[in-house]
Structure formats: structure tokens, C-alpha cells
N, C-alpha and C positions, 0 to 999 in steps of 0.2 A: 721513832716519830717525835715530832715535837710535843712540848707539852708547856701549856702558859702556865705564866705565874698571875699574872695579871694585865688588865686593861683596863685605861682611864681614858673619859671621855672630856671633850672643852668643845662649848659652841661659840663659834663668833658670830655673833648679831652687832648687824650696822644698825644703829640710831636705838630705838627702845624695845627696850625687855624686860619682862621678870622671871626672875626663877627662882623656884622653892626646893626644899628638902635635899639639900644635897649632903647631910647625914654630918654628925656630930664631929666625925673626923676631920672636919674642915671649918668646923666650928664659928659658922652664922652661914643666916639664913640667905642663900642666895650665891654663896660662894664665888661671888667675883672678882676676877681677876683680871685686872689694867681693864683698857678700854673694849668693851665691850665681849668680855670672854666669860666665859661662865664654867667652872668643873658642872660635872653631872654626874649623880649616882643612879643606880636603877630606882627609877620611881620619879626622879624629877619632872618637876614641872614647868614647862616655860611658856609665857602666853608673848605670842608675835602678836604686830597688828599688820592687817593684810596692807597690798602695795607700798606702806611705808618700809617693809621687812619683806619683800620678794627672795630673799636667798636667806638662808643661815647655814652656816658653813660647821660643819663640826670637825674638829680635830683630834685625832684620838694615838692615843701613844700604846704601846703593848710592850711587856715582859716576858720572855720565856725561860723557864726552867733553867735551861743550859746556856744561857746567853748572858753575860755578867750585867748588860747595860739597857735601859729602854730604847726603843724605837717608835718611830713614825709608824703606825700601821700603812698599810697599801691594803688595795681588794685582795692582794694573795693572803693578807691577816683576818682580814674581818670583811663580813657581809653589811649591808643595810636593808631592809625594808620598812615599809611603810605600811599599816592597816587599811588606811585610808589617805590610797593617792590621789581622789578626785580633792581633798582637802591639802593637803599636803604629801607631794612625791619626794624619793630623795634615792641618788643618783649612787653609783658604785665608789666614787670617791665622796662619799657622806655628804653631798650639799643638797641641801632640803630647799625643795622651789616649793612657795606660799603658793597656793592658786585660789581659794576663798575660804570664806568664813566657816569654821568648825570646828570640830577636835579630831587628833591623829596618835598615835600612837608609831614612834620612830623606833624599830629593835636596830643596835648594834650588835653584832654576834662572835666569837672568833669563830676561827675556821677549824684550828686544831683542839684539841680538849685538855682540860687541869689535869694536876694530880690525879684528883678522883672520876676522871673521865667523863667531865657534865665540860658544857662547855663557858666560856666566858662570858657573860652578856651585861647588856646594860640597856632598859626601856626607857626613853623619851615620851613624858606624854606633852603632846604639842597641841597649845590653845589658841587658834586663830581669830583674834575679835577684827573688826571694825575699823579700817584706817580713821585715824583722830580727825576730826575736823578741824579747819585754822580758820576759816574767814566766813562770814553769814554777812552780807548784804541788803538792803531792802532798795529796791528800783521803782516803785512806786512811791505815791507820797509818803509823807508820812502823819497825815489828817484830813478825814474828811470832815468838811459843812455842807450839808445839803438840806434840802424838801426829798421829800420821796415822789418821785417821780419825776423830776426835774431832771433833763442829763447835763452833765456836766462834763464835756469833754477833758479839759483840762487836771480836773481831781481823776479820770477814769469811771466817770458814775454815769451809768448806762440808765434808759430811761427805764428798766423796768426796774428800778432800786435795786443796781447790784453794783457791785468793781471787784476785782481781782488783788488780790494784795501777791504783788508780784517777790521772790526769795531768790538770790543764786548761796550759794555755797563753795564752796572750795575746800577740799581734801589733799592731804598732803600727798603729794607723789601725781595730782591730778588737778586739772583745768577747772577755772570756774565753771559751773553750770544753771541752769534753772531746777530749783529745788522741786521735789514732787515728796507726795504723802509718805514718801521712804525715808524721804532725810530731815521732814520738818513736822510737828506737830501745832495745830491750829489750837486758839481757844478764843473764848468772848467773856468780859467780867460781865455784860449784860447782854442776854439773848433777845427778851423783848426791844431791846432798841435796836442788835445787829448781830446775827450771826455769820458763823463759818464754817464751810464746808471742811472734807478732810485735804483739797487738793486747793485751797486759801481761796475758794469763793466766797466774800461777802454780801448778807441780805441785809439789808436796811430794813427793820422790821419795824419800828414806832419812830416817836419822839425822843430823846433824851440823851445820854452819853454813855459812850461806854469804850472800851480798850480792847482791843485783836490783839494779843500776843501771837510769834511765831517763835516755838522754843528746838533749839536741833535737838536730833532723837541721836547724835553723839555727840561723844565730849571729844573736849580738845588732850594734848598729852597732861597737862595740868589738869586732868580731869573735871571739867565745869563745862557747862552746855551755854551755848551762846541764843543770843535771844534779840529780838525784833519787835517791836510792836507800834499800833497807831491809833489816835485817838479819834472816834467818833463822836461828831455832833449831829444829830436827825434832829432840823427844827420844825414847828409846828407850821402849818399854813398861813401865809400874812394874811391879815384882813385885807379888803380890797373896797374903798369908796368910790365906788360906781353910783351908786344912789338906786342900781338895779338888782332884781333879785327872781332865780326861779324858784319859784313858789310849786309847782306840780311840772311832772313830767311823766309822757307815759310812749313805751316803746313796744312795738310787737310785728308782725306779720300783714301783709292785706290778701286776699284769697287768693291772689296772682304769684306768691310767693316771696313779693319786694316786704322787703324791712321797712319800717317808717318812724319816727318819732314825733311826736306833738309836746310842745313844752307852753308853759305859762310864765309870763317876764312881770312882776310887780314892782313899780317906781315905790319904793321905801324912802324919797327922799322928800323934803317940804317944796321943791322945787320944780319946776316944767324940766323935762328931759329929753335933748332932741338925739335921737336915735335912730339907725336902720342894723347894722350888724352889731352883735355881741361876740368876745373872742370869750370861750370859757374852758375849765377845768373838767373833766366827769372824773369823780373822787371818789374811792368806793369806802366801804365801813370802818375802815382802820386809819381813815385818812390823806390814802396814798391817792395819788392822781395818776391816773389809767392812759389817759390821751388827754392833746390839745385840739380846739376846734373853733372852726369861725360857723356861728350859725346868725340863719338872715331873721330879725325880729318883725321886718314889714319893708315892702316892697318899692318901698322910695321912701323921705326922710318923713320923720313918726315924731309930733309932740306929744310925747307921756305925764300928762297931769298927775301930779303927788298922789299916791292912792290907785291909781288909774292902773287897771292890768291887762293886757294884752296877750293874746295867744295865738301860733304858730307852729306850723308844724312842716316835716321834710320825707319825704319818700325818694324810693326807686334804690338802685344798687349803688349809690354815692353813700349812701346812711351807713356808717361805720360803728354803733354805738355799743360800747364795754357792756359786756352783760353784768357784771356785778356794780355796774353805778349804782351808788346812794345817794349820790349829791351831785345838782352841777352849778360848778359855781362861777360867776361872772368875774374875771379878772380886766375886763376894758370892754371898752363902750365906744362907737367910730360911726360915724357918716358915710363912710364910701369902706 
């Protein structure tokens, strides 16, 4: 019967790899040979990245006792398996198909036994990370200026102070795509001005400035994580010289179940004010503006003398009013 002298194992990986420990007798770490071949002792380590590294092909030579010369193994020299084929399988002529991310453990085996009757082997542990990423994108702006509550088609800002900070990505072996919470990580240098969710929804939360970062949750093969970001500006409310002003407002129910509200209009200005409609704001505590709205001050045109305050009020199921208004404030003044 036959009996090995020995067996050496070579992988060939296309594009990137690393391999460790392949033992003193070959004297550095990694032991590679030309373009992308690598010896392996038992215990080596080699980390693939997935779909960049769909195949790695192992090559392995054997020696028999009574055989002057090496050869090429075939499956009639040597076995393969795999620990873990849902990670990595590999095939009767030694080529290991990537299938996802994790670790495997590849035995090559002979078929016949040494000298001492044990037989030849050699363990691959195989480390499947993360194909690299090559390109991050941002499709949306890249700065908002807003009021909170104002929408702004253009910037993407929704009336209820939000927008989407839109990501694609691209991986090597793979089509751009729209990034989600897997590929991308959200941040905000200032939460009270605007946060972000895990999946790049931004709230416009106050006044002030502040910066969205989107950082990839991988690196590229030069190992550095690509990055995205966009500058917020949330300004404060403009004043508005109308010369008008609500002074009191009160909302609630009438026993019939209709909604109503009754509001008070005070001329703050040194001048006659001729008026019938006010277009206004209802603003609730933080500033933000809830809804716009045209409400009637008086039922044909209304001179308001300086000082002079007038009130009004609207029922039935047209009454729309924000339950958390604090404020409503008069942004223009009209005749008709």
C-alpha cells in the first residue's frame, strides 16, 4: 500500500488576501508566492472578502514514499471538507466557493497514511469578512436652510421638519444601491438643532447649526471608511410687520361636538389698519410652525384704530386647530 511522505498545500486567491503562520520553514509571515498564491501549513489563516473572493482555489502537491518525485494531488490523493459549508463549501478538486460572512475551517486530508500510519493533513482556517466598499455617494443636498415648519420641496424638507438624507453605496463585485442601517452609520454634532434616525431620517429640532455625518460601517481595501455629511442651518422665525397681533386665543368643543376657536386681533401699530382676513402661523413651544391658515378677522373691510382690539371666532368641522399651539402669529394682513 502506499505511504506519503508528504503534502503541501498553495491557495490561489484572485484580488485580496491575507495569510498568517505558515511556519518558520518558509520564513515570513504570509508566505507568498507570485501573484496571488500563498503556501499553507496546518493552522493557517487566510481572511477572504466575500464576493470580491467568490472562489479560492487551492493547489496541493503530494509525495509518496516510493515515488522519487512530487505530484499534483487528484481526489484519489486527498479529501476536502469543510466545517462550515453554509460559510464556506469546497468541492472534491479543492476550490472553496465564498457564500457569506464568517469563519470555516477547510481540512485537506491524504487518503493513504505516513510512515507512522496517521495520515497527512493540513487545516485551513478560513476568515470571511465583508466585501470592501469603493464608492458612498450622497443624492440629496448637501445643506439644509430652513424655518421648521416651512416645506421646502426643493431642499427635501417636509412640512413636518424632517428630510431624508438620501446614501447609495457601491461594493466591489456589486451595483450601486440605496444604502440602509447595514451599510451606513448616522450621526449629528448637534441633536437640539437636528437629529438622525438609524435609517438617515432627519428632525429639525431648534435653531441653530449643526452637521449629519453618514460614516460606511466598511472599509474600503485600503482600509478607511468613506464618509458623507451635510450642513444644517434651522433659523429662528422672522419677524413680521403686520402692525397686527393675537393677543388671546381659546379653542375647545361646543356641546354639539363641532370644534370652534375664538381669537383676539390687537392693532400694535400707531396707525388705522384696514383689514378683513389674516393669513397666520399656529407655532407651538419650541418654535416650530404646526399649520398655515387664512382666518376671517370681520365680515367686510374693518378700520382697526391703534390700540383697538377686535375678536372673532370660527366653528363647525372646517376648524382644523394644532392642539399643541402656543402661539399664532400673524404673517400678512389682506382685504379680500
Amino acid at each position: 500500500m502506499k505511504k506519503i511522505k508528504w503534502i503541501l498545500v498553495a491557495a490561489m486567491v484572485i484580488l485580496s488576501v491575507t495569510a498568517w503562520g505558515c511556519g518558520e520553514r518558509h520564513g515570513e509571515k504570509g508566505c507568498r508566492q507570485g501573484d496571488g498564491k500563498y503556501k499553507l501549513t496546518n493552522g493557517t489563516e487566510i481572511e477572504v472578502k466575500d464576493k470580491l473572493n467568490k472562489t479560492v482555489q487551492l493547489e496541493v502537491k503530494i509525495k509518496y514514499a516510493s515515488e522519487s518525485e512530487e505530484k499534483e494531488a487528484t481526489s484519489s490523493d486527498v479529501t476536502y471538507t469543510s466545517n462550515k459549508p453554509e460559510v464556506a463549501s469546497v468541492d472534491s478538486e479543492g476550490e472553496i466557493t465564498v457564500n457569506k460572512e464568517g469563519s470555516a475551517e477547510i481540512t485537506v486530508e491524504s487518503v493513504y497514511d505516513n510512515a507512522e500510519g496517521g495520515k497527512g493533513k493540513v487545516v485551513i482556517k478560513l476568515k470571511v469578512g465583508h466585501v470592501p466598499i469603493s464608492e458612498m455617494r450622497l443624492k440629496s443636498v448637501n445643506e439644509y436652510t430652513l424655518i421648521r415648519g416651512i416645506a421646502d420641496e426643493e431642499q427635501g424638507v417636509r412640512a413636518d421638519s424632517t428630510a431624508q438624507m438620501e446614501i447609495e453605496v457601491k461594493y466591489y463585485g456589486s451595483e450601486s444601491a440605496a444604502a440602509t442601517s447595514a451599510d451606513v452609520k448616522y450621526e449629528s454634532s448637534d441633536e437640539k438643532v437636528a437629529s438622525v434616525d438609524e435609517n438617515g431620517k432627519i428632525t429639525f429640532n431648534g435653531v441653530g447649526k449643526a452637521k449629519i455625518t453618514a460614516t460606511s460601517k466598511y472599509e474600503t481595501i485600503s482600509g478607511r471608511k468613506l464618509q458623507k455629511s451635510v450642513d444644517v442651518t434651522v433659523n429662528p422665525m422672522p419677524e413680521y410687520n403686520t402692525g397686527l397681533e393675537v393677543i388671546w386665543f381659546e379653542t375647545g368643543y361646543e356641546d354639539n361636538g363641532d370644534p370652534y376657536l375664538v381669537y383676539r386681533v390687537k392693532n400694535i401699530s400707531d396707525s388705522v389698519i384696514t383689514v378683513m382676513y389674516i393669513d397666520v402661523y399656529y407655532i407651538d413651544a419650541t418654535g416650530k410652525i404646526l399649520k398655515t391658515d387664512e382666518l376671517l378677522l370681520y365680515n367686510r373691510l374693518y378700520q382697526l384704530d391703534p390700540d383697538e382690539e377686535i375678536e372673532h371666532g370660527e366653528m363647525g368641522q372646517g376648524v382644523q386647530f394644532p392642539p399643541t399651539t402656543a402661539k399664532i402669529l400673524i404673517f400678512n394682513r389682506r382685504w379680500a
